[in-house]
GUDOPA-214110 format. One record per atom (N, C-alpha, C): x, y, z; atom name; residue in three letters. Coordinates in steps of 0.2 Angstrom, whole numbers, always signed. Layout:
N
X|Y|Z|CA|ALA
...
***
This chain:
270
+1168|+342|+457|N|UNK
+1165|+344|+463|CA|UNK
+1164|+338|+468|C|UNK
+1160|+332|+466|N|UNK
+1160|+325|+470|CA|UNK
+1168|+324|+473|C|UNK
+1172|+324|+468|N|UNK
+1179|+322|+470|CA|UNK
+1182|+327|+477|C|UNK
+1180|+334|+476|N|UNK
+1184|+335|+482|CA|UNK
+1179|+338|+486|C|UNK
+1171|+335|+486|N|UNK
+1168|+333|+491|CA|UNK
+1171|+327|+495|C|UNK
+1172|+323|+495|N|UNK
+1175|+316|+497|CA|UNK
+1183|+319|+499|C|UNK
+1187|+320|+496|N|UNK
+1190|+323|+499|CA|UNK
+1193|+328|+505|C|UNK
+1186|+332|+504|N|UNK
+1186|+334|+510|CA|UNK
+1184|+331|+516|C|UNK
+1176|+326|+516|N|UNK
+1175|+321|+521|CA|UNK
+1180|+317|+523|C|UNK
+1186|+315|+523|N|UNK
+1190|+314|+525|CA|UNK
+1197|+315|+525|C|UNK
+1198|+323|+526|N|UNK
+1205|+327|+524|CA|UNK
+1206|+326|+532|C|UNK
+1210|+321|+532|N|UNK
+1212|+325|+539|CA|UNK
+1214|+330|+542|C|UNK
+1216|+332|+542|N|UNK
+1216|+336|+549|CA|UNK
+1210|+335|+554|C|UNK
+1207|+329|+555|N|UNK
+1201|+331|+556|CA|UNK
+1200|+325|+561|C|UNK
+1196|+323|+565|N|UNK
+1193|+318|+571|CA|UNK
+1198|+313|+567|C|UNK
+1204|+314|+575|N|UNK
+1208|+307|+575|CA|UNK
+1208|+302|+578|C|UNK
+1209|+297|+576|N|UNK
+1207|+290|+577|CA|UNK
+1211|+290|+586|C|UNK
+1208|+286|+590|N|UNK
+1209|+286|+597|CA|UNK
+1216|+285|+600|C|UNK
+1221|+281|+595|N|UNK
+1227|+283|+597|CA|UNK
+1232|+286|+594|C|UNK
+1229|+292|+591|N|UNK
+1233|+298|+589|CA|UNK
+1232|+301|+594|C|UNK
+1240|+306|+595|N|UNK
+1239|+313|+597|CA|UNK
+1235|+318|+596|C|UNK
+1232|+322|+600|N|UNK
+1227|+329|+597|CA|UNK
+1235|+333|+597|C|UNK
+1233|+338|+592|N|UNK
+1239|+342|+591|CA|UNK
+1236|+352|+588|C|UNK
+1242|+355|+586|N|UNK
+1239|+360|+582|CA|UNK
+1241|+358|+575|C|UNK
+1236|+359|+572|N|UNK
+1237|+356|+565|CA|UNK
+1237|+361|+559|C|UNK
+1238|+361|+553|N|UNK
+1238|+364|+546|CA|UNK
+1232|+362|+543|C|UNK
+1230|+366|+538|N|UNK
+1226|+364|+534|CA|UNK
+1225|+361|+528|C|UNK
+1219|+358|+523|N|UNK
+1221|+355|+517|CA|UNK
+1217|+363|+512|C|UNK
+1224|+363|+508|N|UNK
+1223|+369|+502|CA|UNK
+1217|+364|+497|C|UNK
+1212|+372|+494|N|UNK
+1208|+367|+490|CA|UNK
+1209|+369|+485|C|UNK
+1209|+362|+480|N|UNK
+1211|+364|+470|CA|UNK
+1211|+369|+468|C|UNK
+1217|+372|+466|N|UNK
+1218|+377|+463|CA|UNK
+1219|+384|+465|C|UNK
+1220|+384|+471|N|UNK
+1221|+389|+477|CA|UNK
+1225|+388|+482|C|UNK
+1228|+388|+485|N|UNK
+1231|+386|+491|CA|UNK
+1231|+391|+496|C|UNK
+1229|+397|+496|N|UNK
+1225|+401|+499|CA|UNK
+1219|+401|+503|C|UNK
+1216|+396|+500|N|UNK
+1207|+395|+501|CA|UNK
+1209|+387|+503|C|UNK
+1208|+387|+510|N|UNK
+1208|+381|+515|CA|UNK
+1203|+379|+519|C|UNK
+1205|+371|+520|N|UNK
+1198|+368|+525|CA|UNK
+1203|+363|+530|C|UNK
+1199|+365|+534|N|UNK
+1201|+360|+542|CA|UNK
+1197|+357|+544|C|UNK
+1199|+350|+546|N|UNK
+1193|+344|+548|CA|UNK
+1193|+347|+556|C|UNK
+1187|+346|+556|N|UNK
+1186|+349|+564|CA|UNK
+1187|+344|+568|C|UNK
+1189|+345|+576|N|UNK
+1190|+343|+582|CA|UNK
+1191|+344|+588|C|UNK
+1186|+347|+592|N|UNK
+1188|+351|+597|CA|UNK
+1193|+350|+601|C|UNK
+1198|+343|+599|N|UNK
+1203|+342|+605|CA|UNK
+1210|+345|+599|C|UNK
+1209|+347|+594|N|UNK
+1214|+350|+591|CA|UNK
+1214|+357|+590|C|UNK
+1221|+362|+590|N|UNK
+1219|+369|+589|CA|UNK
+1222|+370|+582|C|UNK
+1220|+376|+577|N|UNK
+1220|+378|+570|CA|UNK
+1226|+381|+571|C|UNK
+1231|+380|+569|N|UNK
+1237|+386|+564|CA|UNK
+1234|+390|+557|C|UNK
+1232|+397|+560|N|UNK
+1231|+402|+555|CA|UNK
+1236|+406|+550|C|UNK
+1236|+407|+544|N|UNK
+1242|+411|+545|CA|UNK
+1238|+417|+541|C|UNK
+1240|+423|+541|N|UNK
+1238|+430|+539|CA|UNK
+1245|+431|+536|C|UNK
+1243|+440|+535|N|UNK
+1248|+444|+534|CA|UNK
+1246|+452|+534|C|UNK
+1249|+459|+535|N|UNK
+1247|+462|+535|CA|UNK
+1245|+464|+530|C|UNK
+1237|+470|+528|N|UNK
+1237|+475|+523|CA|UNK
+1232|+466|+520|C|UNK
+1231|+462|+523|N|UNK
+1226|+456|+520|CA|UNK
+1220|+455|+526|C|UNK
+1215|+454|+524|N|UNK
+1209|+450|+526|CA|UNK
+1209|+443|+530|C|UNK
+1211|+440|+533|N|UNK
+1209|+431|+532|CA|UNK
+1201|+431|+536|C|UNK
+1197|+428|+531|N|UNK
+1190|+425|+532|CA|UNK
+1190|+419|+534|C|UNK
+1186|+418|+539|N|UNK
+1183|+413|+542|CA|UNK
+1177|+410|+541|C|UNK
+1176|+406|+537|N|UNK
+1167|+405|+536|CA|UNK
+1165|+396|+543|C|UNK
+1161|+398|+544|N|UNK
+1158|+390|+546|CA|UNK
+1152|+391|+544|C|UNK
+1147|+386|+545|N|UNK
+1143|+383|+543|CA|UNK
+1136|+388|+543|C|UNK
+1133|+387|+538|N|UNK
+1125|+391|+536|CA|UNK
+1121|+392|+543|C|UNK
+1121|+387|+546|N|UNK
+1117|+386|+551|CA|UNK
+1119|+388|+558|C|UNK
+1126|+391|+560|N|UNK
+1132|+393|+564|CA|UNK
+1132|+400|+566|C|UNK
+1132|+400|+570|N|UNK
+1134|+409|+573|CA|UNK
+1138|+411|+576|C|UNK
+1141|+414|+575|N|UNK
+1149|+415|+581|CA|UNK
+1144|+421|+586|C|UNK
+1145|+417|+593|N|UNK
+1144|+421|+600|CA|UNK
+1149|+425|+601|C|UNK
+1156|+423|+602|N|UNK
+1159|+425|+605|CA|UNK
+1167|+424|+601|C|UNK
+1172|+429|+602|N|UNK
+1178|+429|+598|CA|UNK
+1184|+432|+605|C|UNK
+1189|+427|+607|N|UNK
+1191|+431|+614|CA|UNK
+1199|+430|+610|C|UNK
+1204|+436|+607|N|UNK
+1210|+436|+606|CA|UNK
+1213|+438|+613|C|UNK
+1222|+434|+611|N|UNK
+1227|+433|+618|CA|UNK
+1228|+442|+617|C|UNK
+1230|+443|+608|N|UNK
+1232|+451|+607|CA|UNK
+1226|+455|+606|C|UNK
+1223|+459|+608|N|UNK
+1217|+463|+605|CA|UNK
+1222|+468|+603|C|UNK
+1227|+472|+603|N|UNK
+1230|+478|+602|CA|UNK
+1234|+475|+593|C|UNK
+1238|+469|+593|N|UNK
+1240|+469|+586|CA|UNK
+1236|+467|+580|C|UNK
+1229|+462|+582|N|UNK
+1226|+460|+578|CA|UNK
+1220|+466|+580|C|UNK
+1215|+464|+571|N|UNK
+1208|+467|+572|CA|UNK
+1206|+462|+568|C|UNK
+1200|+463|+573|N|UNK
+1194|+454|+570|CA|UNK
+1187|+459|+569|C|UNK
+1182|+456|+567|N|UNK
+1176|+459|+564|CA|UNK
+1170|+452|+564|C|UNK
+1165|+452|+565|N|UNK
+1159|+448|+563|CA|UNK
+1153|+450|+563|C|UNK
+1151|+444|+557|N|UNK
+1145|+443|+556|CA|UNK
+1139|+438|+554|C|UNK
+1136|+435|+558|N|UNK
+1132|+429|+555|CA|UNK
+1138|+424|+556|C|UNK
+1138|+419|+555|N|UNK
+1142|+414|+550|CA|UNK
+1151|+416|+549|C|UNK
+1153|+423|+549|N|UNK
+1159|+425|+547|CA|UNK
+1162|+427|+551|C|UNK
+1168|+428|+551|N|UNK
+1174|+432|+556|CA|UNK
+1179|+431|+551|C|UNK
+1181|+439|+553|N|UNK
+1185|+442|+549|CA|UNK
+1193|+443|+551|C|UNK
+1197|+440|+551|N|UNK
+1204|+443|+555|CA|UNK
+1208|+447|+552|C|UNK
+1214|+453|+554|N|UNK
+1219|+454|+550|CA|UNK
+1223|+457|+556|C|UNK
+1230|+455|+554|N|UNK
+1235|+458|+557|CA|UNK
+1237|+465|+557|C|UNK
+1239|+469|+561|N|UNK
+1243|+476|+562|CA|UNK
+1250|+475|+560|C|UNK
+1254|+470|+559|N|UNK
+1260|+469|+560|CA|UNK
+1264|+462|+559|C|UNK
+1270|+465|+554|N|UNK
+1272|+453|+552|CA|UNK
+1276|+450|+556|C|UNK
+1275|+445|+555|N|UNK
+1278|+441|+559|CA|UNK
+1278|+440|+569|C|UNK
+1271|+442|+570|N|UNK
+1268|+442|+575|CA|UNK
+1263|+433|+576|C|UNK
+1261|+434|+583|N|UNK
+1254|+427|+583|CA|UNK
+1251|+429|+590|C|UNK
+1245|+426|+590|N|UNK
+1241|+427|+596|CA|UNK
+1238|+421|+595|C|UNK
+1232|+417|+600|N|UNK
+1231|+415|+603|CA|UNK
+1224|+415|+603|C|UNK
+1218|+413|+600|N|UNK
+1212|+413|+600|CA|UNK
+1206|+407|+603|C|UNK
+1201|+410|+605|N|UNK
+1197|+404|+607|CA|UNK
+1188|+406|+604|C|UNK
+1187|+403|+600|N|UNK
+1180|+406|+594|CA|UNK
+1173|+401|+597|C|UNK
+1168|+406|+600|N|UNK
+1163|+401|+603|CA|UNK
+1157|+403|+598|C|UNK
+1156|+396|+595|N|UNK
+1149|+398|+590|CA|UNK
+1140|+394|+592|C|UNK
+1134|+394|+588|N|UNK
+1133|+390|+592|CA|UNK
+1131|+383|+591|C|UNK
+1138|+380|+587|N|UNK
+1136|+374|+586|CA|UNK
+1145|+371|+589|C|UNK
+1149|+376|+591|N|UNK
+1155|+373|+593|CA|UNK
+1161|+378|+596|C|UNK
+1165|+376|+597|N|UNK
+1171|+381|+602|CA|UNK
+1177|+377|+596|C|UNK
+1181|+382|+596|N|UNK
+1187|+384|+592|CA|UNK
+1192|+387|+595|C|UNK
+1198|+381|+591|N|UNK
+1205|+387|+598|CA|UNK
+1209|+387|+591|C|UNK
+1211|+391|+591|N|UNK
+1215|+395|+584|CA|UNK
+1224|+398|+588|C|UNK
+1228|+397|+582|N|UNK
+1232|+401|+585|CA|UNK
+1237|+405|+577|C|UNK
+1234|+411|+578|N|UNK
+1235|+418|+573|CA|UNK
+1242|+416|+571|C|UNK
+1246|+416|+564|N|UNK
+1252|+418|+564|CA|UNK
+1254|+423|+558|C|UNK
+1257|+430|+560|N|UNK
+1255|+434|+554|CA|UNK
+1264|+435|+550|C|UNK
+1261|+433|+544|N|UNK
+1267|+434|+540|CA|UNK
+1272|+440|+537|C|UNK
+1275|+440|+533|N|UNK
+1277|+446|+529|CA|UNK
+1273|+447|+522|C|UNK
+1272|+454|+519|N|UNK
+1267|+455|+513|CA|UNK
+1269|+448|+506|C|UNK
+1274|+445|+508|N|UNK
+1275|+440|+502|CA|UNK
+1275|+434|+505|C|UNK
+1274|+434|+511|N|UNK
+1273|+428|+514|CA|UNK
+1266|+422|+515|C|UNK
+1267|+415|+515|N|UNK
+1261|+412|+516|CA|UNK
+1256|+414|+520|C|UNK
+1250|+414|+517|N|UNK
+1243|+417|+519|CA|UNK
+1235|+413|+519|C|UNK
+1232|+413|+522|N|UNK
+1224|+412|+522|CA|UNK
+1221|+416|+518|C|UNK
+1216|+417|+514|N|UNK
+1210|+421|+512|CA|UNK
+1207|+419|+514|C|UNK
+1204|+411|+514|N|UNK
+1197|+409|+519|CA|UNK
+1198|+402|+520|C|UNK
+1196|+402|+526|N|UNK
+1198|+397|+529|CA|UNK
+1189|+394|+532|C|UNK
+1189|+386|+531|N|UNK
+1184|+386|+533|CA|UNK
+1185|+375|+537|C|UNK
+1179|+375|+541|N|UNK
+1180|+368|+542|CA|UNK
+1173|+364|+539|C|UNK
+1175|+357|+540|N|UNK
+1172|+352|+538|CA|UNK
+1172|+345|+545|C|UNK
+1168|+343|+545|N|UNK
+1167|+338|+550|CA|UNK
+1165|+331|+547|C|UNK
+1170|+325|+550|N|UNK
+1167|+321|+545|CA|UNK
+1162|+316|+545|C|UNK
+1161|+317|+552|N|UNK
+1153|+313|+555|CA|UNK
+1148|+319|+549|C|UNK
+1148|+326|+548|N|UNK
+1141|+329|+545|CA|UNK
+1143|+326|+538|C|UNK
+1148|+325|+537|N|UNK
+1151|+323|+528|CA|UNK
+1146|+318|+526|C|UNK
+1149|+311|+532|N|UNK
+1148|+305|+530|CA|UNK
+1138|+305|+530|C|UNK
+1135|+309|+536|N|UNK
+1129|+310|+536|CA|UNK
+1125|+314|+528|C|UNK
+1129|+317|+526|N|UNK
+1126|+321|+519|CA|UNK
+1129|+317|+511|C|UNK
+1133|+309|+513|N|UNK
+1135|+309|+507|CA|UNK
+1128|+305|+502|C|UNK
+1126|+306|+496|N|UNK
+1122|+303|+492|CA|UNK
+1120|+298|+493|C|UNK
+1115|+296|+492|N|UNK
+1112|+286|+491|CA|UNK
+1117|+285|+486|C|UNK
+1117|+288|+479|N|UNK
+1121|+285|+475|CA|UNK
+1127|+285|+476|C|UNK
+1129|+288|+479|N|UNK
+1135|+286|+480|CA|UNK
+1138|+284|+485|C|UNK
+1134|+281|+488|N|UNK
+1137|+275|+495|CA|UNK
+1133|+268|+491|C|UNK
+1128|+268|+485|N|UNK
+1127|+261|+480|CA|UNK
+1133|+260|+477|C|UNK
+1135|+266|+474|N|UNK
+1142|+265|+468|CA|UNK
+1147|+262|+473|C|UNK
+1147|+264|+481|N|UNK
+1155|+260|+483|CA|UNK
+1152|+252|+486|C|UNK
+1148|+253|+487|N|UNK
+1143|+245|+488|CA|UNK
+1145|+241|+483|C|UNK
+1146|+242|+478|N|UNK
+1145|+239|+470|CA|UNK
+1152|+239|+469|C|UNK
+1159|+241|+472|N|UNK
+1163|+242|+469|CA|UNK
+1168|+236|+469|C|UNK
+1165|+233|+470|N|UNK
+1169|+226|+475|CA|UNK
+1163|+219|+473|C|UNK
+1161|+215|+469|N|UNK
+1160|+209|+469|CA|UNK
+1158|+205|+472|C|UNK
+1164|+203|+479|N|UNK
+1162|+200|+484|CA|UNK
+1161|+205|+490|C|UNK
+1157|+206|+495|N|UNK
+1157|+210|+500|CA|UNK
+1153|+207|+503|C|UNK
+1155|+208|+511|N|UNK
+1150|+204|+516|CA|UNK
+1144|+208|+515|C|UNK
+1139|+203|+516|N|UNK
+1131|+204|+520|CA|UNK
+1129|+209|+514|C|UNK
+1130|+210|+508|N|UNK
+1125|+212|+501|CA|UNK
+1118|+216|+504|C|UNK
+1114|+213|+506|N|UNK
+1110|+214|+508|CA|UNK
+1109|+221|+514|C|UNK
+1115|+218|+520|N|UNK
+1113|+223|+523|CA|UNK
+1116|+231|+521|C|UNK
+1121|+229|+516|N|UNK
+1123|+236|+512|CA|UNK
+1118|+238|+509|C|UNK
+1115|+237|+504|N|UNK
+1108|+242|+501|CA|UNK
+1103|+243|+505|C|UNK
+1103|+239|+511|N|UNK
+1097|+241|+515|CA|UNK
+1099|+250|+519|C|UNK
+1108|+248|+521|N|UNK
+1111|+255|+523|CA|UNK
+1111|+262|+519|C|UNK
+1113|+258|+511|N|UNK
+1113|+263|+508|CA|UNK
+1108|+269|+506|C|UNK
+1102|+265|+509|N|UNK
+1094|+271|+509|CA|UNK
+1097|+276|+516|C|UNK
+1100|+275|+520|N|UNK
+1097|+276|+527|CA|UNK
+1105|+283|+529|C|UNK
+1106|+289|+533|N|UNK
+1109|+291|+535|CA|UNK
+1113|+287|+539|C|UNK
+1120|+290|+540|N|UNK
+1125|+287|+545|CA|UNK
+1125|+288|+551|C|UNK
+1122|+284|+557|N|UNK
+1121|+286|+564|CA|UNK
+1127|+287|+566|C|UNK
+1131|+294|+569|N|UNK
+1140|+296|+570|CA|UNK
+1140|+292|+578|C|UNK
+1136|+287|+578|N|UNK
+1138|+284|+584|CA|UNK
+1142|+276|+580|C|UNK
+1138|+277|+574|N|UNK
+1142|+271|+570|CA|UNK
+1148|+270|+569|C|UNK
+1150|+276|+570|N|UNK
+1158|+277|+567|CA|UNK
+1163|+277|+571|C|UNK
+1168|+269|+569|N|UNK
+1174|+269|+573|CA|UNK
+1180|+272|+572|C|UNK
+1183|+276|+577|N|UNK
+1191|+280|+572|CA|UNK
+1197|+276|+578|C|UNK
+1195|+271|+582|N|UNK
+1198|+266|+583|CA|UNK
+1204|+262|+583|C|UNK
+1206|+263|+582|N|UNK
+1211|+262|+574|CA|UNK
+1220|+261|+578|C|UNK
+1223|+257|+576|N|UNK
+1232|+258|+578|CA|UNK
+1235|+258|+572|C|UNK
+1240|+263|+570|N|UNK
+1243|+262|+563|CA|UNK
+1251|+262|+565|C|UNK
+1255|+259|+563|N|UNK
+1262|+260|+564|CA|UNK
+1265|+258|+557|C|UNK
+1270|+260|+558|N|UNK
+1275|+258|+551|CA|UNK
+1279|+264|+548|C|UNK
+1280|+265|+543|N|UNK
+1284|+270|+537|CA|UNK
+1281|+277|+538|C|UNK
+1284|+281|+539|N|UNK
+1280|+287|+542|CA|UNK
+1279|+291|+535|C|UNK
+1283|+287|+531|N|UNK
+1282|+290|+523|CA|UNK
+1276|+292|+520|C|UNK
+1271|+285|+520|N|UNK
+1266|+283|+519|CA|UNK
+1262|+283|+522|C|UNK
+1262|+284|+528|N|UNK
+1257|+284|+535|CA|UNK
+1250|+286|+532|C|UNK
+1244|+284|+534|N|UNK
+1238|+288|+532|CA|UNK
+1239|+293|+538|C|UNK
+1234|+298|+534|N|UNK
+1231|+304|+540|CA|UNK
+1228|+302|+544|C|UNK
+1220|+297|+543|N|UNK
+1218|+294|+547|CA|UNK
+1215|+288|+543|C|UNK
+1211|+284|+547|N|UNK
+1210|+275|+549|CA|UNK
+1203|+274|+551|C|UNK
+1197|+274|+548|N|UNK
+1191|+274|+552|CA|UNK
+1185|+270|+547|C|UNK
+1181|+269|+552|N|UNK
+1174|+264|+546|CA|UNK
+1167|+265|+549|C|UNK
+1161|+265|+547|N|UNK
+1157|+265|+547|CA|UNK
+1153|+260|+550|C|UNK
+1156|+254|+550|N|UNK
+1150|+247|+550|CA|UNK
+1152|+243|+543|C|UNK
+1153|+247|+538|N|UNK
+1151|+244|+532|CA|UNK
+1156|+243|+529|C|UNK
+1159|+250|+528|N|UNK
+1167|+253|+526|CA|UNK
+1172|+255|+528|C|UNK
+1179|+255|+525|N|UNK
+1183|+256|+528|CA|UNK
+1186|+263|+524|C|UNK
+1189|+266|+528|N|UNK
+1190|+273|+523|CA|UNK
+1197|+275|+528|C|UNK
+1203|+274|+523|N|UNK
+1209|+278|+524|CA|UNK
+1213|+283|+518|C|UNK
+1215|+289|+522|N|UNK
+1216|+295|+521|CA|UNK
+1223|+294|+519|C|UNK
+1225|+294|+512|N|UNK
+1232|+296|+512|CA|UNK
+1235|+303|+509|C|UNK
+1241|+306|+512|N|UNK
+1243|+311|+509|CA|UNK
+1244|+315|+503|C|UNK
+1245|+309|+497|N|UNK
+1247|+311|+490|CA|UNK
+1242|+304|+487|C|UNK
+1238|+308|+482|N|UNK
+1233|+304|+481|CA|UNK
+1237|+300|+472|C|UNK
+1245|+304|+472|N|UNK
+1247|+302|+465|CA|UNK
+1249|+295|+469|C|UNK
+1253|+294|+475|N|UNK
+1256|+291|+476|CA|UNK
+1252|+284|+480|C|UNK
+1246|+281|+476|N|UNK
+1243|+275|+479|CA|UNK
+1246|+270|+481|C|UNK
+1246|+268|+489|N|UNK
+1248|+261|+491|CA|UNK
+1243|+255|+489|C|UNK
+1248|+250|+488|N|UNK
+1242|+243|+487|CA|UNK
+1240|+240|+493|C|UNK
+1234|+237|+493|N|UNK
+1233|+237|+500|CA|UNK
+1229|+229|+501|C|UNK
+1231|+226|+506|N|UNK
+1232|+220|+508|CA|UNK
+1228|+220|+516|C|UNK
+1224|+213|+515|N|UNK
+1219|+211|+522|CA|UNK
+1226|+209|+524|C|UNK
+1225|+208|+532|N|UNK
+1230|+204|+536|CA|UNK
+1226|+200|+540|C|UNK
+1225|+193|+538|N|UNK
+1222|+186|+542|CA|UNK
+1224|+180|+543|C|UNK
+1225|+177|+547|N|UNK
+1227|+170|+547|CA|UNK
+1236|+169|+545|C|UNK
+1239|+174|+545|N|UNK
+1245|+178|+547|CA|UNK
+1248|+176|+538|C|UNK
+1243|+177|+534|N|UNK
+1244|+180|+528|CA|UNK
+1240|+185|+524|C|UNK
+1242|+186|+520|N|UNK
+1239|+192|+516|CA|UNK
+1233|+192|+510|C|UNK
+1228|+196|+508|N|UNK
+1226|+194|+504|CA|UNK
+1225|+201|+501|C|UNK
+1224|+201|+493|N|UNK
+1225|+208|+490|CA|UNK
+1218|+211|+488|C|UNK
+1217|+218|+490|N|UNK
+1210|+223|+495|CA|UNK
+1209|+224|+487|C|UNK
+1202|+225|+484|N|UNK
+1201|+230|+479|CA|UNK
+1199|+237|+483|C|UNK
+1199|+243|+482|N|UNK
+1197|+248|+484|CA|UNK
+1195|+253|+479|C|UNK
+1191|+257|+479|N|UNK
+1188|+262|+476|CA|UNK
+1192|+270|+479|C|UNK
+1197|+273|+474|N|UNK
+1200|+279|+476|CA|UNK
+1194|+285|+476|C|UNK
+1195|+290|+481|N|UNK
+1190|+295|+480|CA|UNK
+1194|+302|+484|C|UNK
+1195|+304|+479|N|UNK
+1199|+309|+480|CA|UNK
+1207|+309|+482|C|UNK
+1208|+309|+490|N|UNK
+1213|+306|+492|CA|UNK
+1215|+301|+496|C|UNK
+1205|+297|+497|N|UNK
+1204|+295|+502|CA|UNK
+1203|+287|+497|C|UNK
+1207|+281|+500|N|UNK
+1205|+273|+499|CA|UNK
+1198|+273|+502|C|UNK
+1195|+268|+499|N|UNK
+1188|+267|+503|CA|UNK
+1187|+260|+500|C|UNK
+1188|+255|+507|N|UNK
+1187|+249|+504|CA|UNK
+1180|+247|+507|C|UNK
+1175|+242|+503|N|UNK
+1169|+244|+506|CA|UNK
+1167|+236|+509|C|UNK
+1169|+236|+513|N|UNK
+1172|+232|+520|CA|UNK
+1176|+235|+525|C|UNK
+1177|+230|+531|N|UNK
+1177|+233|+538|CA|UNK
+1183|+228|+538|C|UNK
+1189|+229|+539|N|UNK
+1194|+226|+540|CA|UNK
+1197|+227|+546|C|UNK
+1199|+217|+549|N|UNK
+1203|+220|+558|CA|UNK
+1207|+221|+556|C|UNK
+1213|+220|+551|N|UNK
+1219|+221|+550|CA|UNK
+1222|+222|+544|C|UNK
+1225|+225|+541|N|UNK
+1227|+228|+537|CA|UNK
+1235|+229|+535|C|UNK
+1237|+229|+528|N|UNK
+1242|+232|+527|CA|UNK
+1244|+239|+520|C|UNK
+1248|+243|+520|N|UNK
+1247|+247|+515|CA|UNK
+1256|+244|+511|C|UNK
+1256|+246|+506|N|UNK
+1263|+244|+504|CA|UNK
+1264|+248|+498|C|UNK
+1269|+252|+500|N|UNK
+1272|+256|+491|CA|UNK
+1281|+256|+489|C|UNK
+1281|+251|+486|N|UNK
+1290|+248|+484|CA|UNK
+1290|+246|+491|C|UNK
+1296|+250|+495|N|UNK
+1298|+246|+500|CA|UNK
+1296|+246|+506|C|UNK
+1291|+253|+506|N|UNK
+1288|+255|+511|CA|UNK
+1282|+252|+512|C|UNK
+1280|+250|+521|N|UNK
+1275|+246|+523|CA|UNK
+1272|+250|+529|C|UNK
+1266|+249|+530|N|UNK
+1259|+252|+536|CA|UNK
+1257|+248|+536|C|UNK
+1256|+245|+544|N|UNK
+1248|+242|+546|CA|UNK
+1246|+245|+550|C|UNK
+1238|+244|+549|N|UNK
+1234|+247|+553|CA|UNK
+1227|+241|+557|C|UNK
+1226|+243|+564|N|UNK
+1223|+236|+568|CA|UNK
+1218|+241|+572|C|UNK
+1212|+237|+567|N|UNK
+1205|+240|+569|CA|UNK
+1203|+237|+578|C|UNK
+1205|+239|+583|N|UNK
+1204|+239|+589|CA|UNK
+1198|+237|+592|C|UNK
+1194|+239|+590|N|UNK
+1186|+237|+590|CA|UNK
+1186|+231|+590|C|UNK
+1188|+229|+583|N|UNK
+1188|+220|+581|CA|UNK
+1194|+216|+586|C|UNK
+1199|+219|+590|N|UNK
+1201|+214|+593|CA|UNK
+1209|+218|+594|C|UNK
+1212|+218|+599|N|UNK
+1218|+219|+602|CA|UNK
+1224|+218|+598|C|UNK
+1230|+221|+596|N|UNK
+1236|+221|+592|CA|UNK
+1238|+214|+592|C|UNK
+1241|+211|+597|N|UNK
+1242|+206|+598|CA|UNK
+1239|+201|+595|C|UNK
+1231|+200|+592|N|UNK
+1229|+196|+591|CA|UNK
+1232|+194|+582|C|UNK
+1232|+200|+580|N|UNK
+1235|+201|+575|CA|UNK
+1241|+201|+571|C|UNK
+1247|+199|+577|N|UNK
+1253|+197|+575|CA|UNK
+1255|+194|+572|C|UNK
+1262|+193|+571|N|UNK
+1267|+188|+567|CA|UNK
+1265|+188|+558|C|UNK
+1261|+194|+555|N|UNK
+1260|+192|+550|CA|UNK
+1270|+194|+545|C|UNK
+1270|+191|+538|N|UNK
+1274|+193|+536|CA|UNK
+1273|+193|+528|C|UNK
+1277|+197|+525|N|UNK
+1277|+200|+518|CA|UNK
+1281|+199|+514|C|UNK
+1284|+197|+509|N|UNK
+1288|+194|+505|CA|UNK
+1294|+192|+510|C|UNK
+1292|+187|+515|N|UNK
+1296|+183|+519|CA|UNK
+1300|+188|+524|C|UNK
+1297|+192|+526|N|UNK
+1300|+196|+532|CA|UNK
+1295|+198|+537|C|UNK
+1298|+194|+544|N|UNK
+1292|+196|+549|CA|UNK
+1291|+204|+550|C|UNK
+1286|+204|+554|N|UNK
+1287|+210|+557|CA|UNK
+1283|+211|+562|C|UNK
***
């Protein structure tokens, strides 16, 4: 459950780093369903839904959420339904899409419907995650255990003192420039103050990961969580590496791309 809790806090689809595009995005299927999905929220991003007719797809959000208001482009081929917390959708007809805007009262949502054939990809429920309320809900224990997970790590002290304390969402940098192998690419790039936490796609498929300073490299330890690296340090620069493929990524905050150049990697600039 821990595991794809954490996995979720940082599935992205979700609040991207300032120099990504906003886009419409897909969701992350949850273990053992691919049916039952979750989308990191964003208000600058819209949800690809898919349905199908003679099926349901559910919408849940959060315990504490109320859908005010649900305004479809089609009201004649879709039929939607709520209650509390829920909204219901289902297509009349395959291979159609409409256009949605869901006002709740903790957010606005812009959906865009796609309805399949009866053997076609589908939703049964769909639901989001935010990764600023994640990061604020994650356990004392387990921001001690990624404190711990590393030997050397800056300012010791001011980490256990954090580890008591909720995460202020004003702390959190998603700041970030990533460039390289689009193989590899993280979803996203972002820290806390304390940590650094990148999202990658296939959690079989780990990069090694290397600081970028003084225009050589040095080798990161990191704690895997889910699909998410989490090195429990604040790094300005970065590299990811799997066989021949290479990512760097340049924490902005800390200082301008250019500050960061000329590094190189078994003797190849870049």
């Amino acid at each position: 459950m821990m595991r794809f809790f954490l996995k979720a806090v940082f599935s992205v689809v979700f609040v991207l780093a300032a120099s990504w595009a906003h886009a419409q995005v897909d969701a992350e299927p949850l273990p053992g369903d691919p049916r039952l999905v979750v989308f990191q929220y964003d208000e600058n991003n819209s949800y690809r839904v898919f349905t199908k007719p003679l099926a349901t797809t559910h919408i849940q959000f959060d315990n504490d959420e109320r859908v005010k208001v649900l305004a479809l482009g089609d009201t004649v081929g879709w039929i939607t339904a709520q209650k509390d917390n829920n909204v219901f959708v289902k297509p009349r007809y395959p291979n159609s899409s409409t256009s949605g805007t869901l006002i709740t009262t903790k957010r606005t949502y812009q959906f865009v419907f796609k309805s399949t054939t009866e053997s076609g990809r589908w939703y049964q429920r769909v639901s989001f995650q935010s990764p600023t309320d994640m990061l604020i809900e994650a356990s004392d224990a387990d921001r001690r255990h990624l404190a711990a997970a590393v030997a050397e790590r800056p300012s010791p002290s001011t980490v256990e003192d954090r580890s008591n304390q909720s995460v202020s969402p004003e702390l959190l940098n998603f700041n970030y420039e990533v460039t390289g192998d689009t193989r590899i690419k993280p979803l996203n790039v972002f820290d806390d103050g304390i940590a650094t936490y990148i999202q990658i796609r296939q959690a079989e498929d780990v990069p090694a990961v290397f600081r970028l300073v003084d225009k050589d490299v040095e080798l990161v330890e990191y704690v895997l969580k889910g699909n998410t690296i989490v090195i429990p340090r604040v790094l300005e620069a970065g590299l990811l590496k799997l066989g021949n493929q290479e990512v760097r990524f340049y924490n902005l905050k800390r200082g301008s791309k250019r500050l960061f150049g000329g590094y190189s990697f078994e003797g190849s600039e870049k």
